[in-house]
Backbone bond lengths (Angstrom), bond angles and torsions (degrees), N, CA, C in turn:
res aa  C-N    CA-C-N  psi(-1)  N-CA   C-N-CA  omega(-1)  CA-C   N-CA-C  phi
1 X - - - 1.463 - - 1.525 109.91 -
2 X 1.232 109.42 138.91 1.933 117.60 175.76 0.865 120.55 -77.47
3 X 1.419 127.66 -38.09 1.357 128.34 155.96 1.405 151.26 -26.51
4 X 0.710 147.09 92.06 1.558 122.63 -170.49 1.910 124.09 -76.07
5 X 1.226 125.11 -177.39 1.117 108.54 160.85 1.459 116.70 -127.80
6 X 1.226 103.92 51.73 1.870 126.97 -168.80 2.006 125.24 -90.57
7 X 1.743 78.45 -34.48 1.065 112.84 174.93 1.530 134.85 -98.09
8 X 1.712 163.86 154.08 0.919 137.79 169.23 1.899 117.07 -76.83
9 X 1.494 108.35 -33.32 1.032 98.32 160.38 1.332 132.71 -96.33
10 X 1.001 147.36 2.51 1.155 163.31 107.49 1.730 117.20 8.59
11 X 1.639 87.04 -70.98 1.416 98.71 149.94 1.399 148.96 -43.52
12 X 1.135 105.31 -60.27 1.340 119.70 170.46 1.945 113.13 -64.57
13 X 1.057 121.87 -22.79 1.384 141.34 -146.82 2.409 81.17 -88.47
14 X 1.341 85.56 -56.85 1.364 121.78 177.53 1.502 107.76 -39.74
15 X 1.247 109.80 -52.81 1.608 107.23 -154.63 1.619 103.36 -113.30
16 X 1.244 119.60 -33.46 1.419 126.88 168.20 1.323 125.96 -157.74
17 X 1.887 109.03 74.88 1.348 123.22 147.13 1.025 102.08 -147.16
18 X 1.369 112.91 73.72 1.715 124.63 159.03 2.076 104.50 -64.02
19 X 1.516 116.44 -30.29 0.845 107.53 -147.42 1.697 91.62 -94.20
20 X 1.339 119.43 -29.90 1.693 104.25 163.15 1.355 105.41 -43.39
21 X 1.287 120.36 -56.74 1.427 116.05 -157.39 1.691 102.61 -58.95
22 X 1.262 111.57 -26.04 1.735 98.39 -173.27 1.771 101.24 -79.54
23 X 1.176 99.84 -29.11 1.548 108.40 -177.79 1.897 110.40 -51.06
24 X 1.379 99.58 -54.22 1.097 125.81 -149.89 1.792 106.65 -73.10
25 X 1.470 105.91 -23.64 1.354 107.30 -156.78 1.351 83.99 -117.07
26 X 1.144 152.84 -14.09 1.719 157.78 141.51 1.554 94.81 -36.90
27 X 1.183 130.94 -68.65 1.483 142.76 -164.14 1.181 95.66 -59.70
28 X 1.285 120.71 -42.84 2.021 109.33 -158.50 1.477 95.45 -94.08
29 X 1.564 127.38 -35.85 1.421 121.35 175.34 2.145 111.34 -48.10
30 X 1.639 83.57 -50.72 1.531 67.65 -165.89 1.924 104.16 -97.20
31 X 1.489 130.01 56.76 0.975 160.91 155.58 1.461 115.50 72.23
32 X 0.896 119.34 6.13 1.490 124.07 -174.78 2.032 97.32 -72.19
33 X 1.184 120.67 -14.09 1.975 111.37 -178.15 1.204 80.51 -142.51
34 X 1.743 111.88 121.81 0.886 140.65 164.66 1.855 133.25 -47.17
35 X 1.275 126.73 99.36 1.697 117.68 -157.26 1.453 108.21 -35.19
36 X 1.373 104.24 152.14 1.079 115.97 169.08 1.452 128.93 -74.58
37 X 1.473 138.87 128.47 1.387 130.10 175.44 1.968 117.49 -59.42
38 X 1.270 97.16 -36.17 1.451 109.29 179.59 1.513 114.22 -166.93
39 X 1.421 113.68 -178.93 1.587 105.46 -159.66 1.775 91.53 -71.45
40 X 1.102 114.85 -48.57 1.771 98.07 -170.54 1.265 111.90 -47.98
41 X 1.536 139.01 -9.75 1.458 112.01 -173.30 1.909 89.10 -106.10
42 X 1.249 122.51 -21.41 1.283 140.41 -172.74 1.649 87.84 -61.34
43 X 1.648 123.98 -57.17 1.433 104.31 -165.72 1.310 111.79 -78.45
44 X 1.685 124.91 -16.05 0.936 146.18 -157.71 1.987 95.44 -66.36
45 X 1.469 88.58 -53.28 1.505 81.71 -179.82 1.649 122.48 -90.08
46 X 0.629 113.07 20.52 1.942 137.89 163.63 1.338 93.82 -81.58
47 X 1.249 94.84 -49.71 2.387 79.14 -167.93 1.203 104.63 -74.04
48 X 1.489 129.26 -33.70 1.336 140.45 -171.26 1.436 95.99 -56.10
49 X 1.501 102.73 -70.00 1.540 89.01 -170.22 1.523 130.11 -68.38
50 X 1.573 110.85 -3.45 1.634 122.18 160.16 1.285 109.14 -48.24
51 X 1.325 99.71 -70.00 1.538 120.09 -171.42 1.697 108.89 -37.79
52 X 1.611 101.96 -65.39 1.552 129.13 -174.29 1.966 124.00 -60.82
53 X 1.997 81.46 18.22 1.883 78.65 165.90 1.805 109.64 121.22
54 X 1.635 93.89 -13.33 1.628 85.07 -177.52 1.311 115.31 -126.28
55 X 2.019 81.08 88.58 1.868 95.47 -168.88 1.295 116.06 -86.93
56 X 1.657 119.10 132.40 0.959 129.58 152.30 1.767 133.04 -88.23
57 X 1.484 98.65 154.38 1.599 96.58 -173.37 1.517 113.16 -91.76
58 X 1.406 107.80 119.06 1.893 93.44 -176.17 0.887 126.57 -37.14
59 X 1.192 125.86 158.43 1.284 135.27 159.92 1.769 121.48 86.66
60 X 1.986 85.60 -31.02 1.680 91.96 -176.78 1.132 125.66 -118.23
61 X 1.769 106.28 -18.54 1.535 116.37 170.69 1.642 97.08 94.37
62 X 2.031 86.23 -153.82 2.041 83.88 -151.54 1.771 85.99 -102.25
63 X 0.996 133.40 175.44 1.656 125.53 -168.50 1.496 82.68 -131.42
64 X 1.630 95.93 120.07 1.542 116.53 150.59 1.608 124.97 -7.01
65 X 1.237 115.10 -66.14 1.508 111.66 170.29 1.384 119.83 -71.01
66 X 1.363 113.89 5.75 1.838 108.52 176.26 1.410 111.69 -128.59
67 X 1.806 114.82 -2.47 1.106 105.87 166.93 1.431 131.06 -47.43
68 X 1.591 117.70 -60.95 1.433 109.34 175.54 1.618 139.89 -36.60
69 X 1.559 78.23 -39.58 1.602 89.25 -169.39 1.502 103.42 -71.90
70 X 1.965 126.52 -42.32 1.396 121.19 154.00 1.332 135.24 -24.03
71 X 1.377 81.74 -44.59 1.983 87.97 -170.05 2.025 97.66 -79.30
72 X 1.187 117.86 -62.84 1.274 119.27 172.80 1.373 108.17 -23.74
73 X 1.229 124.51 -76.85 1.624 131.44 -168.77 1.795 102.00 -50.69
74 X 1.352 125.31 -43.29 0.970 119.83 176.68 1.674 118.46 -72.15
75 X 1.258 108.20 -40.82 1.308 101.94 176.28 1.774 123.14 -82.37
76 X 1.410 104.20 13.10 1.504 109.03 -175.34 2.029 91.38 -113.48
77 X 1.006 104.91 -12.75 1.300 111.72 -166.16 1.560 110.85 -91.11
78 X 1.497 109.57 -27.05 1.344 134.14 166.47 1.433 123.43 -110.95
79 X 1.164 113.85 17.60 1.484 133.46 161.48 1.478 98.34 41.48
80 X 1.135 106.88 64.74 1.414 125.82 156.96 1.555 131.33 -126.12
81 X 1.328 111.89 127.44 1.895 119.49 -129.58 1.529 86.37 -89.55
82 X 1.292 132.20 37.61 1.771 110.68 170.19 1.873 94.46 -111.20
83 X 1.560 108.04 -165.13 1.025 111.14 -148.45 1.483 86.26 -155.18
84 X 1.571 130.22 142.53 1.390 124.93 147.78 1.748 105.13 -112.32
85 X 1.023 111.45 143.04 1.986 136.17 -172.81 1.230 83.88 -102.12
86 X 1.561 114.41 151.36 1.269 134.11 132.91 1.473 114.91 -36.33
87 X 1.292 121.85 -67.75 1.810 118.42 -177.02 1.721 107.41 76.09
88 X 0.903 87.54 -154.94 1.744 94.17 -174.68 1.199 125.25 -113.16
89 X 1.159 118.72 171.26 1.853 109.95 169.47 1.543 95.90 -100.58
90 X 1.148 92.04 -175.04 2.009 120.28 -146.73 1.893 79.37 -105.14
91 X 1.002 149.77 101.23 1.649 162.44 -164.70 1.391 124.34 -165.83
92 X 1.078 112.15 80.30 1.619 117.12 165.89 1.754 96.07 44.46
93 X 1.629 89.80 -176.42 1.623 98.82 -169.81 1.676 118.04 60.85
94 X 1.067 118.97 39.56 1.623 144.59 -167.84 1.624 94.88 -50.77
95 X 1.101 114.79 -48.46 1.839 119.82 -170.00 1.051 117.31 -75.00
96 X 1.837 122.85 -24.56 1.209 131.01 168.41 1.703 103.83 -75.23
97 X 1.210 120.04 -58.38 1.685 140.20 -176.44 1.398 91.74 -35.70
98 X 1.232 112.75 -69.07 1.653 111.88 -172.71 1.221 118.71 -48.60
99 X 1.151 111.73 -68.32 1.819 124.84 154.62 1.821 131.57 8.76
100 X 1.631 75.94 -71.13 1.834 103.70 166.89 1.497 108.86 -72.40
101 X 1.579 129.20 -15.05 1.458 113.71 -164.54 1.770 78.14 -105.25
102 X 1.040 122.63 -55.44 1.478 115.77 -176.22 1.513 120.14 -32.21
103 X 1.556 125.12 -39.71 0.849 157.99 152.55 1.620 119.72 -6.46
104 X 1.638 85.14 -82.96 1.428 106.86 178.98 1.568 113.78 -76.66
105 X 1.579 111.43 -36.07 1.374 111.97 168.80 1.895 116.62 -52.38
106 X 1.051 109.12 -29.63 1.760 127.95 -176.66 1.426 114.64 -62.25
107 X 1.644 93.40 -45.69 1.653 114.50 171.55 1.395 120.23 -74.42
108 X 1.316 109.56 9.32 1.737 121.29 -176.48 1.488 128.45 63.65
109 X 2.199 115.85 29.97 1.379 142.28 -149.68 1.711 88.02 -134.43
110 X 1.344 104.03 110.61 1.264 115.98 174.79 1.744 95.47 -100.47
111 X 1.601 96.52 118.64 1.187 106.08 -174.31 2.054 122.14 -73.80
112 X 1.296 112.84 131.94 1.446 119.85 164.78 1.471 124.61 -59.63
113 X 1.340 148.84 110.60 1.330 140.73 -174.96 1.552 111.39 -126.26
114 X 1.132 140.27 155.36 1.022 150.24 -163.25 1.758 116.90 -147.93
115 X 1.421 103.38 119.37 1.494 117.98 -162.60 1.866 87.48 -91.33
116 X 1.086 123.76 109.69 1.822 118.07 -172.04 1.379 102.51 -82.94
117 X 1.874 116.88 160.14 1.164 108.87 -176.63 1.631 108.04 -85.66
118 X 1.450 85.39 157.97 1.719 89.17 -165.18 1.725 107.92 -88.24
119 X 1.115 110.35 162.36 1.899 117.13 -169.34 1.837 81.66 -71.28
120 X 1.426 100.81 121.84 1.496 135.27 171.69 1.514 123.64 -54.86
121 X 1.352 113.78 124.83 1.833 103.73 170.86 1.817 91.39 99.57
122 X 1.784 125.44 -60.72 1.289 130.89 -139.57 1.676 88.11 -87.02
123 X 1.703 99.57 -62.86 2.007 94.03 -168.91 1.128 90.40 -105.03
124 X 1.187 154.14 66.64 1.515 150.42 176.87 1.432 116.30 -48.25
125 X 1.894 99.47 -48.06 1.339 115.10 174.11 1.247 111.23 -81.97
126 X 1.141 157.63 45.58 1.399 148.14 177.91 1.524 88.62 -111.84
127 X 1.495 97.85 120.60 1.943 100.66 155.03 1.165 102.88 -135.43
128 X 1.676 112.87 -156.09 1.102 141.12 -177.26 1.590 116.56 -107.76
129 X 1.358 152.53 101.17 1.075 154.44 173.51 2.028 105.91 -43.95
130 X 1.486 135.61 127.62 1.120 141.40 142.72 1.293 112.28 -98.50
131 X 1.702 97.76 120.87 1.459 108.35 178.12 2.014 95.86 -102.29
132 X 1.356 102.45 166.00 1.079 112.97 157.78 1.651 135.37 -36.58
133 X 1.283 109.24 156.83 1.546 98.55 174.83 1.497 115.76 -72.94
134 X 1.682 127.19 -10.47 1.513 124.92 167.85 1.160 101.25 -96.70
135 X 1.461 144.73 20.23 1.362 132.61 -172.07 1.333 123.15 56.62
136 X 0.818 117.43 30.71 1.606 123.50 -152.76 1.627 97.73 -116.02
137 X 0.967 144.05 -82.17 1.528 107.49 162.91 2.410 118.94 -134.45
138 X 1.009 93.92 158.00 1.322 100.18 156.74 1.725 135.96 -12.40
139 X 1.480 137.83 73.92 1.294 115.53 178.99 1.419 113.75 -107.77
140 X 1.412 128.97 -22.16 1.511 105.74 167.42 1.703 101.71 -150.03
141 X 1.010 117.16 -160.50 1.587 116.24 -174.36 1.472 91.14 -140.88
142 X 1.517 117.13 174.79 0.963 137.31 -177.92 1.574 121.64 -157.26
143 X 1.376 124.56 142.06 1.336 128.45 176.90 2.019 120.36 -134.33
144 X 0.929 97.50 -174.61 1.736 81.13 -163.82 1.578 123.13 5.49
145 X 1.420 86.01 104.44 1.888 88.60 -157.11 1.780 106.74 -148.61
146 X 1.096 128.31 110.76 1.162 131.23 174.21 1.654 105.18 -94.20
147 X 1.433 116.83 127.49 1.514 161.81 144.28 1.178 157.36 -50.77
148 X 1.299 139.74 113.65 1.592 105.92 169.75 1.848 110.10 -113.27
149 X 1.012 94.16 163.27 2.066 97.01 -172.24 1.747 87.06 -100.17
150 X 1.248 118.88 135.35 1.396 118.15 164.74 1.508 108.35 -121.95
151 X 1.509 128.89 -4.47 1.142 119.31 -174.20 2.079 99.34 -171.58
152 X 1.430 103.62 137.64 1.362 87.42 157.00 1.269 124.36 -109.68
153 X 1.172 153.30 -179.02 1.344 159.73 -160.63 1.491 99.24 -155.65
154 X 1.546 117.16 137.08 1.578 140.39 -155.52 1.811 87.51 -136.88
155 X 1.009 124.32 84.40 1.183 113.56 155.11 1.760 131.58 -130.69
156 X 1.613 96.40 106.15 1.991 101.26 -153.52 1.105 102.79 81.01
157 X 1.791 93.19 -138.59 1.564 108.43 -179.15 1.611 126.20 -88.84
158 X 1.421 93.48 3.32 1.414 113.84 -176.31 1.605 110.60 -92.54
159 X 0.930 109.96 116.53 1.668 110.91 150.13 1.681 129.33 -127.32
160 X 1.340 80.95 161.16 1.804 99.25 -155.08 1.553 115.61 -107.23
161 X 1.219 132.67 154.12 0.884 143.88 163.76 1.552 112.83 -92.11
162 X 1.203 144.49 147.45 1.311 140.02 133.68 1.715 115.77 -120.23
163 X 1.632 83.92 121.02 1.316 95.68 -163.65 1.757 119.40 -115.33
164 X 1.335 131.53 176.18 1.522 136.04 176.74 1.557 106.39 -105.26
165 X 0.913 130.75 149.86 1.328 134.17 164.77 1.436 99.47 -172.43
166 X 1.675 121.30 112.27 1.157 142.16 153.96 1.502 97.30 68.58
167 X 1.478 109.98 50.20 1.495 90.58 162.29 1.391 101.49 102.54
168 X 1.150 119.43 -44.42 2.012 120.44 -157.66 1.463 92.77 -92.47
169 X 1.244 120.82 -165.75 1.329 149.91 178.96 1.912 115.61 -146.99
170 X 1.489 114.41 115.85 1.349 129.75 -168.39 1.988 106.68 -121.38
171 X 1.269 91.24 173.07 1.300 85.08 155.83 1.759 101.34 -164.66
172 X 1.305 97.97 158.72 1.649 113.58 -163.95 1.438 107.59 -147.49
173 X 1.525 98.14 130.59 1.725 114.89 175.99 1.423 98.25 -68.48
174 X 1.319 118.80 139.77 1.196 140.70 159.69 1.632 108.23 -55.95
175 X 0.589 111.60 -66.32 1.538 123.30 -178.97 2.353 106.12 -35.79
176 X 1.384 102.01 -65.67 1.186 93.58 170.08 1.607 139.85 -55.74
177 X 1.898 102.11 -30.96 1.185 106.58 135.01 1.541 146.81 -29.40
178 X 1.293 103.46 -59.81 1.612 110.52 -170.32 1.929 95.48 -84.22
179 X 1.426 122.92 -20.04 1.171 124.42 141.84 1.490 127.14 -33.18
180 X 1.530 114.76 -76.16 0.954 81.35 -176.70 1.425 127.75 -105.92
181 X 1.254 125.72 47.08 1.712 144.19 165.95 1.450 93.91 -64.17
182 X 1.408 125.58 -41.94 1.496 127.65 174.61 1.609 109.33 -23.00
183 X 1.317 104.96 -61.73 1.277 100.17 -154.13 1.747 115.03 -139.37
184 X 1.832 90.76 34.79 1.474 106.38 140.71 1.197 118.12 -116.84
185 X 1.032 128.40 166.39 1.677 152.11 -146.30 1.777 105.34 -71.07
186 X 1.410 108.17 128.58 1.525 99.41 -155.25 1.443 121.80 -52.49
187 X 1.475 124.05 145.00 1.202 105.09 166.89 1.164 117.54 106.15
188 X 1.884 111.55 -33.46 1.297 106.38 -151.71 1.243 99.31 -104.01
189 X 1.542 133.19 5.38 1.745 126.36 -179.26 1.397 86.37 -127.87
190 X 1.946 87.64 106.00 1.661 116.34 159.57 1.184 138.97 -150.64
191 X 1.522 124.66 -163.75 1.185 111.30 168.80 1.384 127.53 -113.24
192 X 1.320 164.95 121.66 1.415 161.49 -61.32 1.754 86.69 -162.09
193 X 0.987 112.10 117.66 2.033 102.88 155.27 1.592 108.91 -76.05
194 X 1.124 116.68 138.67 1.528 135.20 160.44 1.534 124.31 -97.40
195 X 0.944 97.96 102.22 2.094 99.44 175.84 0.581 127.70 -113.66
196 X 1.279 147.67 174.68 1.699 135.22 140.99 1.468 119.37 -91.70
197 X 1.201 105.34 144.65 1.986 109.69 175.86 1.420 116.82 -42.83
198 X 1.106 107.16 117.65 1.760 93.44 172.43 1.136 119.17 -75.81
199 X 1.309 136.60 132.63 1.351 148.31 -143.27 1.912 99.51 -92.26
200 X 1.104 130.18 144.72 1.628 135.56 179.13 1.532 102.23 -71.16
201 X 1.829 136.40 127.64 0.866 90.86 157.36 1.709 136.30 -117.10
202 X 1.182 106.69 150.47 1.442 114.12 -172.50 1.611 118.67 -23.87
203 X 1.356 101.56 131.38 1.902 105.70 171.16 1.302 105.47 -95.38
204 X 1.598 102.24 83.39 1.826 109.96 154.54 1.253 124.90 -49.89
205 X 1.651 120.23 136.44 1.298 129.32 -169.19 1.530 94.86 -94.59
């Protein structure tokens, strides 16, 4: 982890703002935040954009149903021309799901997804399996967890995700996904549309 826990925000940045980071690295892919030279200027602008509007609540992070509207306000606030959609939830129909992410990946929109928190106490244990970047096996799981999709993978009946989270590179069956949407809180494990603003156009004289 890049973070430290030295700091109060730092901290917090640390433990629940996975979803700046998906924010953050959407923005610099498609050029609007300039690459980073190394991780200190890389975290440097993580705090910036903490600071700069995309508040999270300790302890719990940004909640699925208010992400968009976060990211919007921030990115209208920093006059930066992308867009986050509602999109869909993570629900069966896996061949269509993929379909739509292939889609946007085609259009050069690395999609935002969101693992929702699950109803508390009942599935506590329900996560998400991260396999390796060869698929090759299992090293940790994850739950309330924001993402980015950079690629899907079609292999058989299986399909894959390859995904970002904090820097690394994972990959995740779709299928365990739309698993476990079961038995987090409706709505809230999905996938985000990415656009760009459509621009006004000018009344030439």
């Amino acid at each position: 982890m890049w973070f430290s826990t030295e700091t109060k925000l730092d901290n917090n940045i640390r433990k629940c703002s996975c979803g700046v980071i998906a924010l953050h690295d959407l923005a610099q892919y498609k050029g609007y935040i300039k690459t980073p030279k190394g991780r200190d200027e890389y975290k440097e602008q993580i705090r910036k954009m903490r600071k700069g509007g995309m508040y999270v609540v300790p302890r719990l992070g940004i909640a699925p149903y208010y992400y968009p509207l976060l990211c919007n306000q921030y990115l209208i606030r920093h006059k930066v021309g992308l867009r986050v959609g509602w999109g869909h939830t993570a629900r069966n129909q896996l061949r269509k799901k993929a379909a739509d992410i292939i889609k946007l990946l085609e259009n050069d929109y690395p999609v935002i997804f969101a693992a929702g928190p699950r109803y508390p106490f009942i599935f506590k244990n329900k996560t998400i399996p991260l396999y390796t970047a060869d698929r090759s096996k299992a090293i940790k799981t994850v739950k309330s967890h924001y993402m980015t999709v950079l690629a899907v993978i079609e292999d058989g009946e299986d399909i894959w995700l390859k995904v970002a989270s904090w820097g690394d590179i994972y990959c995740i069956k779709l299928k365990d996904m739309v698993d476990y949407s079961k038995y987090a809180y409706p709505f809230t494990t999905r996938f985000y549309k990415i656009y760009e603003k459509k621009r006004r156009k000018s009344n030439g004289s």
